[in-house]
C-alpha positions as CSV (number, residue, x, y, z in Angstrom):
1,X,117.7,53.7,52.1
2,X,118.1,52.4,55.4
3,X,121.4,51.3,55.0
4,X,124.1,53.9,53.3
5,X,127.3,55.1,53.0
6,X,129.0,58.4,52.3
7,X,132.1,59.8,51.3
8,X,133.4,63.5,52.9
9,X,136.0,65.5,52.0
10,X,136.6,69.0,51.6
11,X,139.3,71.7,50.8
12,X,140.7,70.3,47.3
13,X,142.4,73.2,46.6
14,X,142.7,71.5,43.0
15,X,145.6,73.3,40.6
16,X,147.0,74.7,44.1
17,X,150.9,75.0,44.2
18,X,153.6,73.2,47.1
19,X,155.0,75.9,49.1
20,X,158.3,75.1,50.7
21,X,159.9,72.8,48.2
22,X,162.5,73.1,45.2
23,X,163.5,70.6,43.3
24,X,165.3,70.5,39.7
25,X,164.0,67.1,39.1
26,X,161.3,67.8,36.0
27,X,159.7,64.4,36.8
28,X,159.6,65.0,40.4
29,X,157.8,68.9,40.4
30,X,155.6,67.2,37.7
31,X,154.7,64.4,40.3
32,X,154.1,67.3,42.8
33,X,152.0,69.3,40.5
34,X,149.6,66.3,40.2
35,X,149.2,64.7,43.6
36,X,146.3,67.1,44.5
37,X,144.6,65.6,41.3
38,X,145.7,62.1,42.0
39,X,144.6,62.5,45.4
40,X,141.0,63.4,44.4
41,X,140.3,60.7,41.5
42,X,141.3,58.0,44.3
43,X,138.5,59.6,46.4
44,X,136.3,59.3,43.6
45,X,137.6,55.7,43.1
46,X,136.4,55.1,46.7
47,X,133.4,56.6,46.4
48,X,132.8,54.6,43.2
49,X,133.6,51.3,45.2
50,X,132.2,51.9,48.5
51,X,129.7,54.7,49.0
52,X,125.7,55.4,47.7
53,X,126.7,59.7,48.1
54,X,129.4,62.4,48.0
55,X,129.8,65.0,50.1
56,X,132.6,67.8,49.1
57,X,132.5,70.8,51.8
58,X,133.8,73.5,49.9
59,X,137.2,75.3,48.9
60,X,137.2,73.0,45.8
61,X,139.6,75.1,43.8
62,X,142.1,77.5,44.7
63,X,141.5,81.3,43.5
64,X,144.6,81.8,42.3
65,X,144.8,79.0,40.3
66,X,141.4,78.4,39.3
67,X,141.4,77.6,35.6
68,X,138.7,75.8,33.0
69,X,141.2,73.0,32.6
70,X,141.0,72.4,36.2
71,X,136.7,73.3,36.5
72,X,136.8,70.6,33.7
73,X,138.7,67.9,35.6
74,X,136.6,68.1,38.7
75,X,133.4,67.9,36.4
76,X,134.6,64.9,34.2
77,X,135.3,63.2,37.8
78,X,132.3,63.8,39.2
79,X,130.4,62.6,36.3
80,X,132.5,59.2,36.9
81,X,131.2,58.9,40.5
82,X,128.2,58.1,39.3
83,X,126.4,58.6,42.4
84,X,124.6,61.7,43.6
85,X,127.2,64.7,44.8
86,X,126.5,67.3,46.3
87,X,129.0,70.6,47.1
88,X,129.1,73.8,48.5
89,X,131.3,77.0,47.7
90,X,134.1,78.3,50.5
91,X,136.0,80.9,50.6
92,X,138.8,80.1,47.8
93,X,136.0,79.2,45.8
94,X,135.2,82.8,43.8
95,X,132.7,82.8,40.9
96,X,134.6,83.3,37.7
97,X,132.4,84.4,34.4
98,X,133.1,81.0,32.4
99,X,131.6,79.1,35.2
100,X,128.4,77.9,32.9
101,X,130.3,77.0,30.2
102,X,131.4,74.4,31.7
103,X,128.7,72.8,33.4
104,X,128.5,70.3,36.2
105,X,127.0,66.8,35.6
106,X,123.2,65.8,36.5
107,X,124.3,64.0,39.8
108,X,125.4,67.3,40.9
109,X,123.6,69.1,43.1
110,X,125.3,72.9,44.4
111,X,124.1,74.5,47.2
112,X,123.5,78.3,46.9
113,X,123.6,81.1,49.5
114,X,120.6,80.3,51.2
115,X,120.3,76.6,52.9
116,X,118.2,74.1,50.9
117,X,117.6,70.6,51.4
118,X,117.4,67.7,49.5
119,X,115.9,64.2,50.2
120,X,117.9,61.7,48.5
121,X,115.5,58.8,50.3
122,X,112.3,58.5,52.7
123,X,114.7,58.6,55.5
124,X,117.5,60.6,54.4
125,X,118.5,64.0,53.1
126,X,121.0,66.2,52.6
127,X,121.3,70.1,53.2
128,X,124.0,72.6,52.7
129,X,124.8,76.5,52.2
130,X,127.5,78.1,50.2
131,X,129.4,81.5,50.8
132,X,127.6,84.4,49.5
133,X,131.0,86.5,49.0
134,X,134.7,85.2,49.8
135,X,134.5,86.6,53.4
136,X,131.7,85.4,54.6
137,X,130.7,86.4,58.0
138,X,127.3,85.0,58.6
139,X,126.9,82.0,60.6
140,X,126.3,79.2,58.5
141,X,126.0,76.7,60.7
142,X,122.9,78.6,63.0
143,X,120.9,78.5,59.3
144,X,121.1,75.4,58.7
145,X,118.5,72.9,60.4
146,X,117.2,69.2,59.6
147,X,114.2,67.0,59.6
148,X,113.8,64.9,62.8
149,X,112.3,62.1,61.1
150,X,115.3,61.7,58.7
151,X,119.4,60.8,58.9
152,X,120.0,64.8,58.0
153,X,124.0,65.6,56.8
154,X,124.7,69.2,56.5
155,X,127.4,70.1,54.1
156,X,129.2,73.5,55.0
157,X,132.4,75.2,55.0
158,X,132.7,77.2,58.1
159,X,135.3,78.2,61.2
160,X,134.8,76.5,64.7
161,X,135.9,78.7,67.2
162,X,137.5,75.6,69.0
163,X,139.9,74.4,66.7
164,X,140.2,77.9,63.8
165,X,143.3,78.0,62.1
166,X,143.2,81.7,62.1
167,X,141.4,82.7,59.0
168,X,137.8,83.2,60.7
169,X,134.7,83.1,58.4
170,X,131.6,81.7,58.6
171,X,132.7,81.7,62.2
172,X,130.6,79.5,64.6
173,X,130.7,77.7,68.3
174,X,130.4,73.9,69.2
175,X,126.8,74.7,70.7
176,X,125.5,76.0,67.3
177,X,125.4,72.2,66.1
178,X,123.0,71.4,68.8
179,X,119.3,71.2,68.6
180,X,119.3,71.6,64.5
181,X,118.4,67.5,63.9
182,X,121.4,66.9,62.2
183,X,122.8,63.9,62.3
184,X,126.1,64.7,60.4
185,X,127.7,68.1,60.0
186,X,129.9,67.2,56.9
187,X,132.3,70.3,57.6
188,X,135.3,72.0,55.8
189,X,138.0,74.7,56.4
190,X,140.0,73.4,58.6
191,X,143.0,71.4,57.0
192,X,143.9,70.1,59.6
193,X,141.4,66.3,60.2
194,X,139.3,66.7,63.6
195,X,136.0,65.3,65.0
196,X,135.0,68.1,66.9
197,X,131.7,66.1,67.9
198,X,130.3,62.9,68.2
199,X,126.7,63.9,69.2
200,X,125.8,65.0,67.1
201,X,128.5,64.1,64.6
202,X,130.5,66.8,63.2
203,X,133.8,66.1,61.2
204,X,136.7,68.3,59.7
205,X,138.3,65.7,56.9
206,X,141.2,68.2,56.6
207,X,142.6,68.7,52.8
208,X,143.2,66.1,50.7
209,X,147.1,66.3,49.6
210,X,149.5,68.5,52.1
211,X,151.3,71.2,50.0
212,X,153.6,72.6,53.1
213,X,155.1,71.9,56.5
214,X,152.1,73.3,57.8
215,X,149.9,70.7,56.4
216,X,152.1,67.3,57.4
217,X,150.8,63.6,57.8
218,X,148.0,61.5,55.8
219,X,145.5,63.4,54.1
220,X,142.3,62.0,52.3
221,X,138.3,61.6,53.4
222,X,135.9,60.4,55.4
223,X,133.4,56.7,54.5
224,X,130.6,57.4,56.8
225,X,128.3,54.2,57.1
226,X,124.5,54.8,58.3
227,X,122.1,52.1,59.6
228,X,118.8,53.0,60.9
229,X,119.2,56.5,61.2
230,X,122.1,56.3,63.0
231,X,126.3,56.1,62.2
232,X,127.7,52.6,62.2
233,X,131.4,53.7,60.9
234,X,133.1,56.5,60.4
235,X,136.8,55.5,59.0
236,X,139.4,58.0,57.5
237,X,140.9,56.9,54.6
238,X,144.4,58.0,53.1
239,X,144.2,59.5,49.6
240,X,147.4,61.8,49.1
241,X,150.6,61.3,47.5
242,X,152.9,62.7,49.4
243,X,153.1,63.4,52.9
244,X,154.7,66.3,55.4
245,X,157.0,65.7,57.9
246,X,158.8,67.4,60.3
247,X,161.5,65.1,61.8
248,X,163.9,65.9,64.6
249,X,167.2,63.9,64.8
250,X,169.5,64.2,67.7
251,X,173.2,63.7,66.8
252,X,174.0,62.7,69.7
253,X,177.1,60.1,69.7
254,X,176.0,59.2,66.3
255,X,177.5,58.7,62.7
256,X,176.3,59.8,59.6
257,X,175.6,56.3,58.3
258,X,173.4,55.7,61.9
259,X,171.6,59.2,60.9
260,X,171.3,58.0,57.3
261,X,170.0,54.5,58.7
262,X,167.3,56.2,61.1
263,X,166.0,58.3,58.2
264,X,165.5,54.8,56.0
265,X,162.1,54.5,57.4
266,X,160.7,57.6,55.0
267,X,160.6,56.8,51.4
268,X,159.9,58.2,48.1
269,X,156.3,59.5,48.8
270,X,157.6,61.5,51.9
271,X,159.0,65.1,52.0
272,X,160.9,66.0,55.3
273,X,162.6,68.9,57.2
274,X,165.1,67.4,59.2
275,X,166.2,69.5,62.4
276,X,168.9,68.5,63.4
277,X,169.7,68.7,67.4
278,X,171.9,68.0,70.0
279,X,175.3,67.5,70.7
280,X,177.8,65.4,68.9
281,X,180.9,64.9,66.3
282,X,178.3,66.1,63.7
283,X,178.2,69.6,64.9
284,X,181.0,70.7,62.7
285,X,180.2,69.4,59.8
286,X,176.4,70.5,59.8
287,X,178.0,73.9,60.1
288,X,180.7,74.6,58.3
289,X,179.7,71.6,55.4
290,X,175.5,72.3,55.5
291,X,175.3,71.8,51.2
292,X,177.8,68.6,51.5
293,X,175.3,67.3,54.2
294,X,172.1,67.6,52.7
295,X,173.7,66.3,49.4
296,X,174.7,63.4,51.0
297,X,171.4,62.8,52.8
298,X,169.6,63.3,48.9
299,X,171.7,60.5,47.6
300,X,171.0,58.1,50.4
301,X,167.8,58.3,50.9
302,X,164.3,57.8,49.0
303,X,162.6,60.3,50.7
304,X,162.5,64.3,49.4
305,X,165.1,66.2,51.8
306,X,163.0,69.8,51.5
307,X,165.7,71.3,54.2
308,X,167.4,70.9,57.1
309,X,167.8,73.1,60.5
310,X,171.0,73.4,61.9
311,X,170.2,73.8,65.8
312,X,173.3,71.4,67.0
313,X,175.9,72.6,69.5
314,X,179.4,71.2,70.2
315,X,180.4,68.4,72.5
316,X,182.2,70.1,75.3
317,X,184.5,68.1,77.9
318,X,184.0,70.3,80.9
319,X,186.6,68.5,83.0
320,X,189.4,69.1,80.7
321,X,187.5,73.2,79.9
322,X,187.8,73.6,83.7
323,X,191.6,74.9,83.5
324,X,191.1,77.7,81.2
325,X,191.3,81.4,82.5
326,X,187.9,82.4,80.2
327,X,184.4,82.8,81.4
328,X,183.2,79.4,80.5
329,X,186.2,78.3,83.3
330,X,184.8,80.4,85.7
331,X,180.9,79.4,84.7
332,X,182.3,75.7,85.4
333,X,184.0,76.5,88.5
334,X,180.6,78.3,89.8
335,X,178.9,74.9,88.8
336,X,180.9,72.9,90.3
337,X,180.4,74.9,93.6
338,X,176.8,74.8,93.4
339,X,177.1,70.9,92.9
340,X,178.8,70.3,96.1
341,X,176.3,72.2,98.4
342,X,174.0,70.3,100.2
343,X,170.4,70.0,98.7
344,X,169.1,72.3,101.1
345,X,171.3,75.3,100.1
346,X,171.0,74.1,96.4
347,X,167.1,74.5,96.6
348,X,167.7,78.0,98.4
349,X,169.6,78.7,95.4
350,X,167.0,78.1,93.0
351,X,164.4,79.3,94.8
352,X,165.5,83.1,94.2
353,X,164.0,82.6,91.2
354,X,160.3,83.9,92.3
355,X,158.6,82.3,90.2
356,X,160.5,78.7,91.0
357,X,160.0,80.1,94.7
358,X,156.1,78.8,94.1
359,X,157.4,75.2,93.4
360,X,159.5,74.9,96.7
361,X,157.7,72.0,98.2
362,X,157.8,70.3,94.7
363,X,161.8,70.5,94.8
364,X,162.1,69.7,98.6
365,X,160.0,66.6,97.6
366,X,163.0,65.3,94.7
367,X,165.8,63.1,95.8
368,X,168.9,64.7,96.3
369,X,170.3,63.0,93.3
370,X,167.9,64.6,91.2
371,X,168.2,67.8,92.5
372,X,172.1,67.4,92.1
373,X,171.1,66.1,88.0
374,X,169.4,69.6,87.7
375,X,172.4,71.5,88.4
376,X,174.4,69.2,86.0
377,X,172.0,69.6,83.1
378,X,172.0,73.4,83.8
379,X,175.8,73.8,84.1
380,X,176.0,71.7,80.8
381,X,173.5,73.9,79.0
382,X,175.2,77.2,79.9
383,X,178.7,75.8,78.9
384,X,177.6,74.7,75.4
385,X,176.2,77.4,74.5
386,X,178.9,79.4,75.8
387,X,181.2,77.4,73.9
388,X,179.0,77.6,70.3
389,X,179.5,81.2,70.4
390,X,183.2,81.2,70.0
């Protein structure tokens, strides 16, 4: 078994629910429902087509919606890999007391609470470790270790300090992979996708289907090609349904058909949260018409409008706001002074400020029109919002 390949992926989460999304659409939540599902049999449909093993790094299920319908889907898929699996529990994967009743297939191999390893060739093997209660604190990865004379991949669910998302077990530093011959630490927790090493390997594939704004972009596994004891490829491959985004749109001398025309480019497989910025014509009716506007926007475009964020303010004409006898006059009129000092006195000015007062030699080194620009931009700022809160 010189030559093999591997899929990794971790954090299913099957039967796990979308936070952050409502729709009325029966077909649509039922299309929601699924994609965590969908996005798992096309990794066993990759797995099936390209790879010789299967690596799943824990959190396969999601506690609160564990189920024997769901325990029965992921074993009926595994059995179609056809190839040898093997998994290991996280922390969203409790033990529940039908768990032997419905068994996994022969070509799956779980790890327990200890590490084991096993050899799947004369050159390669695979170890691993499971969580021996939901908050696990020992460090995993120190007790895992590998054979020097084969391609090792660890499977384990654990929480590098360098990149934790804040929920801390199994917890463990980038100099614990070290030294362990292990040629691939097939890791999971994270949901977020990161390759936190090269040598030795060490790879977060991130969940497989985003469920929130918290989760946004491409979500799917890892084919992991080996040649001589050593990785050729390593290729992340897209597996989800839907996909996350947060997208900013600044209204800015814009219509609603040009917004409408700029938002084409999602379609009906992406869910955004538009926030909407800026200054422009729009500012009125994102305010005063928000339900008319995100209407609109749901019968324009193919994509799933989850919500939008109002943080727009309005245009202001300063020239003609100049004449008034109200603070955002006077605010002007101090602006305007500032503007025609020289850029000598304008940096004295902004050098009161002691913590700009550290920067000095950085403004002194600007050109006067830029120095002149900052004062605009801050004048501008201060009228607007001045001018939002009437």
């Amino acid at each position: 078994m010189s030559e093999f390949s591997f899929v990794h992926c971790a954090d299913l989460h099957l039967g796990s629910r979308f936070k952050g999304l409502e729709t009325k659409d029966a077909d649509t939540a039922s299309r929601f429902r699924e994609s965590v599902f969908d996005s798992f049999r096309r990794i066993i449909d990759l797995t099936i087509e390209k790879a010789d093993l299967l690596i799943v790094s824990g959190d396969i299920y999601d506690d609160e919606y564990a189920s024997p319908s769901t325990r029965m889907f992921f074993a009926r898929e595994l059995a179609r890999a056809g190839v040898p699996v093997f998994i290991c529990r996280g922390n969203h994967d409790s033990v529940t007391s039908w768990d032997e009743s419905i068994p996994y297939p022969s070509n799956v191999i779980e790890f327990g609470s200890e590490m084991s390893t096993i050899e799947v060739s004369d050159d390669a093997e695979v170890i691993g470790i499971s969580y021996s209660t939901q908050h696990e604190t020992r460090n995993l990865v120190s007790m895992l270790s590998g054979s020097p004379d084969r391609f090792t991949i660890a499977c384990v669910h654990a929480d590098c300090e360098s990149v934790t998302e804040g929920y801390p077990y199994a917890p463990f530093s980038l100099s614990d992979l070290n030294g362990k011959a292990v040629d691939y630490w097939a890791l999971g927790h994270i949901h977020k996708r990161d390759v936190v090493s090269r040598s030795p390997y060490a790879i977060y594939p991130g969940n497989i289907q985003g469920r929130s704004f918290r989760e946004t972009g491409e979500k799917g596994a890892y084919l992991v090609k080996v040649s001589s004891r050593s990785v050729v490829s390593c290729d992340f491959i897209p597996t989800q349904t839907f996909v996350w985004n947060d997208v900013s749109v600044d209204i800015g001398g814009k219509t609603l058909e040009q917004i409408i025309s700029d938002l084409k480019c999602y379609g009906k497989n992406d869910v955004c949260r538009i926030t909407f910025t800026g200054s422009g014509d729009l500012n009125t009716m994102l305010r005063t018409e928000e339900d008319e506007f995100v209407k609109i926007l749901g019968g324009s475009l193919d994509c799933t409008v989850s919500s939008i964020i109002v943080d727009t303010v309005p245009f202001v004409d300063i020239d003609a706001r100049a004449g008034g006898n109200d603070i955002t006059a006077a605010v002007i009129k101090t602006g305007r002074g500032v503007e025609a000092l020289t850029k000598d006195e304008i940096i004295d000015i902004i050098c009161t400020n002691k913590p700009l007062a550290a920067h000095r030699e950085y403004f002194a080194s600007m050109s006067e029109e830029s120095i002149r620009s900052l004062v605009e931009e801050a004048l501008r700022s201060t009228v607007t919002r001045l001018e939002a809160m009437r």
